[in-house]
ZAMARGU-4260 file (C-alpha; in steps of 0.2 Angstrom, whole numbers, plus 5000, padded with zeros to 4 digits):
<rodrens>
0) 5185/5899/5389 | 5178/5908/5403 | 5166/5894/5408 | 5179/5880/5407 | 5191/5890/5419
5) 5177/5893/5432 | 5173/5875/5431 | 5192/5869/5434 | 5193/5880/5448 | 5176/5870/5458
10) 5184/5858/5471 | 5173/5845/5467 | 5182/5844/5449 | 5199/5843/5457 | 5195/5830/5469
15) 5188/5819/5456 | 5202/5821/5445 | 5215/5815/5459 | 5204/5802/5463 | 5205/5795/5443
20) 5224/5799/5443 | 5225/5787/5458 | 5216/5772/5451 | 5226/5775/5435 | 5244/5774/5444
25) 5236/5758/5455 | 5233/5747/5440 | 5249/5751/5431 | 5260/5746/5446 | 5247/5731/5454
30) 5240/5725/5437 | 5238/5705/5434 | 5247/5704/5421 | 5264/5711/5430 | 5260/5698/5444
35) 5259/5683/5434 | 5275/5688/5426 | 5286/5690/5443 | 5277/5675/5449 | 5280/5666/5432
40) 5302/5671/5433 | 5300/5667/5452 | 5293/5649/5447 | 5307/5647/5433 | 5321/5652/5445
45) 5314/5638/5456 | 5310/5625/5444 | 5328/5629/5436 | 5335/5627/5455 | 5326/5611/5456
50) 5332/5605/5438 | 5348/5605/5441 | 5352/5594/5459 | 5357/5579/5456 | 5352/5565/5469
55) 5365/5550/5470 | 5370/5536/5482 | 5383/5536/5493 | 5388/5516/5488 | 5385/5516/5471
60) 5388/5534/5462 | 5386/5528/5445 | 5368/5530/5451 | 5359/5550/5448 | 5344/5553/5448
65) 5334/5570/5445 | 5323/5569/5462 | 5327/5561/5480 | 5320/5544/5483 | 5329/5526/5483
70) 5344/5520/5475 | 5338/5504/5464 | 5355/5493/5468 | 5355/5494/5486 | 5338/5503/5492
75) 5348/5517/5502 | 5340/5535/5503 | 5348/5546/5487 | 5358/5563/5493 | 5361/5577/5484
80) 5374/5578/5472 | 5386/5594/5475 | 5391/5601/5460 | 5409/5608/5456 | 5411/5625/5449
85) 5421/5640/5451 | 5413/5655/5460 | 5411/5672/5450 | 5416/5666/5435 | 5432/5656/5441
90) 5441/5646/5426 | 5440/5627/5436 | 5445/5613/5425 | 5428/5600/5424 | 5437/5585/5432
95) 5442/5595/5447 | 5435/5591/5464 | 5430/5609/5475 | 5430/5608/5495 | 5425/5620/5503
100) 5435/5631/5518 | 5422/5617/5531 | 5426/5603/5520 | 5444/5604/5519 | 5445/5609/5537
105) 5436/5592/5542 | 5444/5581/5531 | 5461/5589/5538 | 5469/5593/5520 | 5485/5597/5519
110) 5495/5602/5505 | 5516/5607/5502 | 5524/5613/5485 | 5534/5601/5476 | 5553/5604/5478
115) 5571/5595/5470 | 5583/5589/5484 | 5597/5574/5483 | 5586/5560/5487 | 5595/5552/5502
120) 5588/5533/5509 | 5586/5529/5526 | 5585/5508/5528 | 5581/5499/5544 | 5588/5483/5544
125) 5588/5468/5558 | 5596/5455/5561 | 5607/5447/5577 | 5624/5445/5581 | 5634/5428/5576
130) 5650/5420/5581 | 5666/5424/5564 | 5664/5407/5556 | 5682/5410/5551 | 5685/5408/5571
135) 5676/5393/5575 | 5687/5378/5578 | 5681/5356/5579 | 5692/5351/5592 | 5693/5332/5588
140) 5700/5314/5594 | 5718/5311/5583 | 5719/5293/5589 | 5703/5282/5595 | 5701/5277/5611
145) 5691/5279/5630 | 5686/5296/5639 | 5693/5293/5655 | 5691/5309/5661 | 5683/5327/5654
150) 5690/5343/5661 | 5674/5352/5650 | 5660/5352/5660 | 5646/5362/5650 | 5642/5372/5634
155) 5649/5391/5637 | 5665/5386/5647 | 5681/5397/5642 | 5696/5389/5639 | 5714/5392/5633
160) 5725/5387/5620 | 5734/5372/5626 | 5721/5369/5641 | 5721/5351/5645 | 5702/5348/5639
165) 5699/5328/5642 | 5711/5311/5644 | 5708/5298/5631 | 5714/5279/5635 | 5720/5275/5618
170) 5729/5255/5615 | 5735/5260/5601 | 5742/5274/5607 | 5751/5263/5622 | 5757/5253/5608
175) 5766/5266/5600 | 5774/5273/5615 | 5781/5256/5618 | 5789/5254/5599 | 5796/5273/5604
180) 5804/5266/5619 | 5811/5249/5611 | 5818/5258/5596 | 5827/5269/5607 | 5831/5253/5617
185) 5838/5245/5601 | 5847/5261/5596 | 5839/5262/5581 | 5840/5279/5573 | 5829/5277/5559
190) 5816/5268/5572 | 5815/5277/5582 | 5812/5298/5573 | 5798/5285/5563 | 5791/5281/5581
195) 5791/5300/5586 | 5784/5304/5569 | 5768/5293/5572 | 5766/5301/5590 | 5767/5320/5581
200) 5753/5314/5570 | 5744/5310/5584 | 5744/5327/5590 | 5757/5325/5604 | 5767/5337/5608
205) 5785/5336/5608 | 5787/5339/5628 | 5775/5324/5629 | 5785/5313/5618 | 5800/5320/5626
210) 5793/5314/5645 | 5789/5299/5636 | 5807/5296/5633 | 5814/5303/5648 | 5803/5292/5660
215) 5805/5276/5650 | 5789/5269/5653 | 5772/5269/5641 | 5757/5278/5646 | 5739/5272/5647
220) 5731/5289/5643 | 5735/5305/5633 | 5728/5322/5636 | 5719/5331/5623 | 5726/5351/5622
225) 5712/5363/5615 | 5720/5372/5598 | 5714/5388/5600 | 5706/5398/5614 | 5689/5401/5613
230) 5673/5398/5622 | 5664/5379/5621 | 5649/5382/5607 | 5644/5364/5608 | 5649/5348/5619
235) 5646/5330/5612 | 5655/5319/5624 | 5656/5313/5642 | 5665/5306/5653 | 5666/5285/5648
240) 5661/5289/5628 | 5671/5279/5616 | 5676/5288/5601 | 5685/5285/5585 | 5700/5294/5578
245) 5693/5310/5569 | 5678/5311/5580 | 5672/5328/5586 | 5674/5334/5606 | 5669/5349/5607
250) 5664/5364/5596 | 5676/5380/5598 | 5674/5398/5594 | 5682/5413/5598 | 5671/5427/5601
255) 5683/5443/5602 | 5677/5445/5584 | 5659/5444/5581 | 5649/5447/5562 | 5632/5456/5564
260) 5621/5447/5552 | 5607/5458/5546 | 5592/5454/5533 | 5591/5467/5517 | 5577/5465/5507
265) 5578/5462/5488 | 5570/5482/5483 | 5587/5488/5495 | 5601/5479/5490 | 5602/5490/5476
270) 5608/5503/5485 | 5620/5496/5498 | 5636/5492/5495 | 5654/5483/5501 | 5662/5498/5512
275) 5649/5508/5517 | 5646/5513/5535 | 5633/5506/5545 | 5626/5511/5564 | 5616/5496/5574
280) 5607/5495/5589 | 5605/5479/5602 | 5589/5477/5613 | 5602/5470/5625 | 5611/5486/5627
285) 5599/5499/5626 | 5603/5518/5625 | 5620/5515/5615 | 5627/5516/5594 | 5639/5504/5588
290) 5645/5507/5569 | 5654/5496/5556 | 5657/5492/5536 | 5648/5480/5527 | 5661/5468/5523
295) 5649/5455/5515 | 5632/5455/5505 | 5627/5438/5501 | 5626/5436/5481 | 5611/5422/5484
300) 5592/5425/5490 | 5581/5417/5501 | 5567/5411/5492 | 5556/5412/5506 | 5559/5431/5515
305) 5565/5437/5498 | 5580/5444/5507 | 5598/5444/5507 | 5610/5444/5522 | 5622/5459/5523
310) 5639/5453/5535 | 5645/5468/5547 | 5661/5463/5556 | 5667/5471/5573 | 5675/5468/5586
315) 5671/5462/5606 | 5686/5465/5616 | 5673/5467/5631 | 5664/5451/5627 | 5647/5460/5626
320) 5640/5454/5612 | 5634/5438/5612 | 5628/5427/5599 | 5610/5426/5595 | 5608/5443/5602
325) 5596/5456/5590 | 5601/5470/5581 | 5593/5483/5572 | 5601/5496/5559 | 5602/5511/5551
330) 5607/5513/5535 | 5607/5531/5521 | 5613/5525/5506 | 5612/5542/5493 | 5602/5539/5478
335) 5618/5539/5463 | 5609/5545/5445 | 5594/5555/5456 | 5603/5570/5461 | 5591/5586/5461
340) 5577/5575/5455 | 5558/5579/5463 | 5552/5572/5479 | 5537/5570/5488 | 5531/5563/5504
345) 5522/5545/5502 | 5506/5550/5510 | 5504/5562/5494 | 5504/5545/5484 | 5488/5532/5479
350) 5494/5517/5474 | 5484/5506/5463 | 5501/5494/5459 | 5501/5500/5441 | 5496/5517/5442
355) 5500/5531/5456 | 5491/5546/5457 | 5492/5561/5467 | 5481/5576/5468 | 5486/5595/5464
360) 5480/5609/5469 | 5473/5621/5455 | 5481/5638/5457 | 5469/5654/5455 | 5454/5649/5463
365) 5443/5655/5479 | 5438/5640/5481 | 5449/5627/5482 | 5450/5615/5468 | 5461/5599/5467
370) 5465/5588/5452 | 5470/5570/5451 | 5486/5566/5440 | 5496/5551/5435 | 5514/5551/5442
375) 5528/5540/5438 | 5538/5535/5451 | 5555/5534/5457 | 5566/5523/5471 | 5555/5524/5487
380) 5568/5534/5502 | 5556/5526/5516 | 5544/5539/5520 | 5541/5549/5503 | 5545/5546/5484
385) 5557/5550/5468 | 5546/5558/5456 | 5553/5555/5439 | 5538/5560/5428 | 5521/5569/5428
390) 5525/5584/5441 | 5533/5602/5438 | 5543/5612/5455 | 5533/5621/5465 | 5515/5613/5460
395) 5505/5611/5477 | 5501/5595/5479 | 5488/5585/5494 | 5499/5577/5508 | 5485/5574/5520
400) 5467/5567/5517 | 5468/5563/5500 | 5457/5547/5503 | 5443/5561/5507 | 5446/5568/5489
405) 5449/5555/5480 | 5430/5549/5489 | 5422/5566/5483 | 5429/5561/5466 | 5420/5545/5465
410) 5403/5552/5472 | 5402/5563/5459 | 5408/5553/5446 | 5424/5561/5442 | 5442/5554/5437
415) 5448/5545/5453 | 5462/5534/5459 | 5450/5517/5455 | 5441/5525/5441 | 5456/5533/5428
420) 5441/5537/5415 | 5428/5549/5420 | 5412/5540/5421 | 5399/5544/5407 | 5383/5539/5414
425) 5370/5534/5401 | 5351/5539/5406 | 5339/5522/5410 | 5321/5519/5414 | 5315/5525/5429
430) 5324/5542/5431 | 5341/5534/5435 | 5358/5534/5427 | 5364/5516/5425 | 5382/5513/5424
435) 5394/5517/5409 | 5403/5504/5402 | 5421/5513/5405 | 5414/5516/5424 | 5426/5508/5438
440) 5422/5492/5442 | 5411/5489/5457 | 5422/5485/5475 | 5417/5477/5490 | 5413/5491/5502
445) 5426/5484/5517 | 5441/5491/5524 | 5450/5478/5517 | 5446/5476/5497 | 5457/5474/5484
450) 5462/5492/5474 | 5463/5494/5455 | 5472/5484/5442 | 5488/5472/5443 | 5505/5472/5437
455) 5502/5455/5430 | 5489/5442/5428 | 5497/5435/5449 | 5501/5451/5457 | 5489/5460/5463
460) 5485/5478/5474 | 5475/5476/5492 | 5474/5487/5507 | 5469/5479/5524 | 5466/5492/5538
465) 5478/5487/5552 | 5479/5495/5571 | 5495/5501/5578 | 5502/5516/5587 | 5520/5520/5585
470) 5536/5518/5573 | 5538/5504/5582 | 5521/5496/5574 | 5525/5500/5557 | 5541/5491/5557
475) 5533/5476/5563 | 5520/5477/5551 | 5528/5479/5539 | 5541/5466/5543 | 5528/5451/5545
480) 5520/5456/5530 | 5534/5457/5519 | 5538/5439/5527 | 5525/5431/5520 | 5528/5421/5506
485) 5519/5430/5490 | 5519/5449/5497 | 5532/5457/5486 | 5527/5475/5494 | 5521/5480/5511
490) 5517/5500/5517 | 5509/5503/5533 | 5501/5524/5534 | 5503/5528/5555 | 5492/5541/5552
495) 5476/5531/5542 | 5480/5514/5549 | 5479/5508/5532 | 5491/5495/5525 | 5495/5494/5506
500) 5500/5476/5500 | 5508/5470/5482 | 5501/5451/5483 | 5505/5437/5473 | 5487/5426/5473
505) 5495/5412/5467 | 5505/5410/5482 | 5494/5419/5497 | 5480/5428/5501 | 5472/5443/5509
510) 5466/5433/5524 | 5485/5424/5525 | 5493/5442/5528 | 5480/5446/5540 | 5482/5431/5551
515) 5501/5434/5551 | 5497/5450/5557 | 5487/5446/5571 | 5499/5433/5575 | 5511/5446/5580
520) 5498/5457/5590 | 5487/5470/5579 | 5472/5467/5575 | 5466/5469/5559 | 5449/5473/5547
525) 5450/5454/5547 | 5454/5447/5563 | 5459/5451/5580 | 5473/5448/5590 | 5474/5438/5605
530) 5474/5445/5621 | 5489/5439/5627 | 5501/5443/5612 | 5494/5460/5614 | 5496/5463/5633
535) 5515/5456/5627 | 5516/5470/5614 | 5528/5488/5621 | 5517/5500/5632 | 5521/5513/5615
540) 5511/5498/5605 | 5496/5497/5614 | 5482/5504/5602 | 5469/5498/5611 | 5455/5507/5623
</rodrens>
């Protein structure tokens, strides 16, 4: 024991043993074996990485593919699929569509919570002021004869009740004046009240059958009195124009009561009614209100502008309004049977013409996370919806950018507003996915392309992308849509310059609206406006740089 303690105590035996304990510890921490196994979970990590992106294209997403490269419909370059899902663990529905905090910032989303109100309508009507029909007045020859001379000298002249309006030279009328003044000759009672009688039918007045008598002597000529005061709306004779008893002078109409005619499509005449109160507008008179009741809504429509005109009498004791002149109105109407019913604003809406979607927000996620749903809808109050079905209060709904949602949904694939299945793509040759057979139907990549299904086998959903600036715009757009005949539905978004259309093919087309509209002065996906309409348009109108 003695020998072994010496030996332990020599420093060349304690130097070598540290030196063995060394290379011991080094290939336990450094072995081969442990690198090829970090290496080995490094590689797997990277290879499950790599596994899972998904490569698609931007115009045909039915198309994925498990590397980059070209898509085989179109030959543009693949890019990556982003894939939904919540973060640490997050409870996100499959079908929902995640932005983040920069995608939802460059899209401009916007969201409100869905609340209940009494649903009030605003309608904008036009129209023009007319002349009362119950004024207007044919003043006419009683007795034929020769315009000797016409005391009318244009179309607009004011006259008087029992203004002297033109002579007439009338034979037969001499003819009677002098079997008046023979009868009386005679004294001939009975002769002679039928000889006044045949004068009164005539239209003379008793002081002129009274001078007739009293100077004793027949006149060649009569003077026509007007029969009511007014103002001249038509002339139709001249000076040395034969005419025959019965025919028509002059065309009378007394404007110190006028009727404001105003068009109401078929959609609002459901909701305007005999008595109610109505404000208007003339372009003549800028800067001031007039009110009025609806006295009259025609029972008939027009087949060609699908609208009915609505009567608004008033009076004009200062003569300003004058006929022909436009008029613009303002109508709220509130919605009876829709009291503390749902509404939302109409940029929340995708309308497909059957179906209308809107996307929610899903509550308790970091990252946001928005769901499409199927809505029914309610009367339209102009610039949002009655929701009758499919939304709960106080859900968060997308009111701003939901076309850049509802794009993210058809990239990856998801439920979207022209695909109300999930697509289930079904692996081909070559790496690629080739499309399902419940996938949307292909579109034609344009701003102008006709969205999802039809109400009907003649009625079908477009959207044409139109330019505009202001309110002013959108009524005008709207207007000259609606007026063509076949376009049963007509909504113009100010903010994404995108008009929505409800067409009848079988009576129009696409490309008819689109002309109409560049008629008018905005130019569309389709065609362009001429210069000169558009230099003509309101400086608040002009869209262009």
């Amino acid at each position: 024991m003695k020998t072994i303690k010496d030996i332990i105590k020599l420093k060349a035996v304690r130097y070598t043993a540290l030196i063995l304990g060394g290379f011991l510890l080094g290939w336990a921490f450094f072995s081969p074996n442990q690198s090829n196994q970090a290496s080995t979970h490094d590689h797997e990590h990277a290879a499950g990485e790599a596994e899972s992106e998904v490569w698609t294209c931007s115009m045909h997403p039915q198309i994925k593919q498990d590397k980059p490269g070209k898509c085989p419909l179109c030959a543009m370059d693949l890019i990556p699929l982003r894939k939904g899902g919540g973060e640490g663990g997050e409870a996100v529905d499959p079908n929902a569509i995640q932005l983040s905090e920069e995608a939802i910032a460059l899209a401009n989303v916007q969201t409100t919570r869905v609340s209940r109100g009494n649903p009030v309508k605003t309608m904008r009507l036009y129209g023009k002021i007319a002349p009362d029909e119950r004024s207007l007045q044919s003043q006419t020859a009683h007795v034929s004869g020769r315009i000797e001379t016409l005391n009318v000298a244009f179309t607009g002249q004011t006259v008087q009740k029992g203004q002297t309006l033109a002579t007439l030279y009338s034979p037969e009328l001499f003819n009677a004046q002098q079997e008046l003044l023979e009868a009386i000759r005679m004294q001939q009672p009975m002769l002679v009240t039928a000889a006044r009688e045949k004068l009164a039918y005539w239209k003379l007045t008793p002081e002129q059958i009274a001078a007739i008598e009293k100077s004793g002597k027949p006149s060649s000529t009569v003077a026509i009195k007007a029969n009511v005061s007014g103002v001249v709306m038509t002339k139709r004779v001249n000076t040395g124009d034969y005419v025959s008893q019965g025919g028509v002078l002059f065309d009378i109409a007394n404007l110190s009561k006028v009727w404001a005619l105003f068009d109401a499509y078929e959609a609002d005449l459901p909701f305007i009614k005999k008595g109610d109160k109505i404000s208007f507008t003339l372009q003549a008179l800028p800067g001031r209100t007039f009110t009025g009741i609806v006295a009259f809504i025609d029972p008939m429509i027009d087949p060609t502008t699908r609208t009915a005109r609505v009567r608004v009498e008033t009076g004009n004791p200062g003569m300003e309004f004058k006929p022909e002149m436009y008029a613009t109105a303002q109508l709220e109407a509130s919605l009876r049977g829709h009291d503390n019913q749902l509404v939302i604003p109409q940029s929340a809406v995708l309308w497909t013409g059957k179906r209308s979607v809107v996307y929610v927000k899903q509550p308790n996620v970091n990252v946001p996370a928005f769901l499409l749903r199927e809505i029914d809808l309610g009367p339209s109050l102009g610039g949002s919806y009655v929701v009758l079905a499919g939304l709960n209060e106080g859900e968060e709904i997308v009111t701003n950018g939901v076309f850049s949602i509802d794009a993210s949904a058809q990239l990856e694939g998801k439920r979207s507003m022209m695909n109300p299945v999930e697509a289930k793509p079904v692996t081909g040759h070559e790496g690629h996915v080739m499309p399902a057979q419940n996938a949307a139907p292909q579109t034609n990549h344009s701003s102008a392309h006709m969205q999802g299904m039809s109400e009907s086998n003649k009625t079908k959903s477009f959207t044409l992308e139109v330019k505009g600036s202001c309110g002013m715009c959108k009524e005008r757009i709207e207007t000259t849509a609606k007026g063509v005949a076949g376009v049963t539905e007509a909504v113009w978004n100010q903010e994404t310059k995108v008009l929505k259309l409800q067409i009848d093919t079988n009576k129009t087309s696409l490309q008819a609206v689109s002309k109409a509209i560049a008629k008018v002065g905005h130019d569309t996906s389709l065609h362009k406006a001429d210069k000169a309409v558009y230099d003509a348009l309101p400086g608040c109108c002009h869209y262009r740089e």
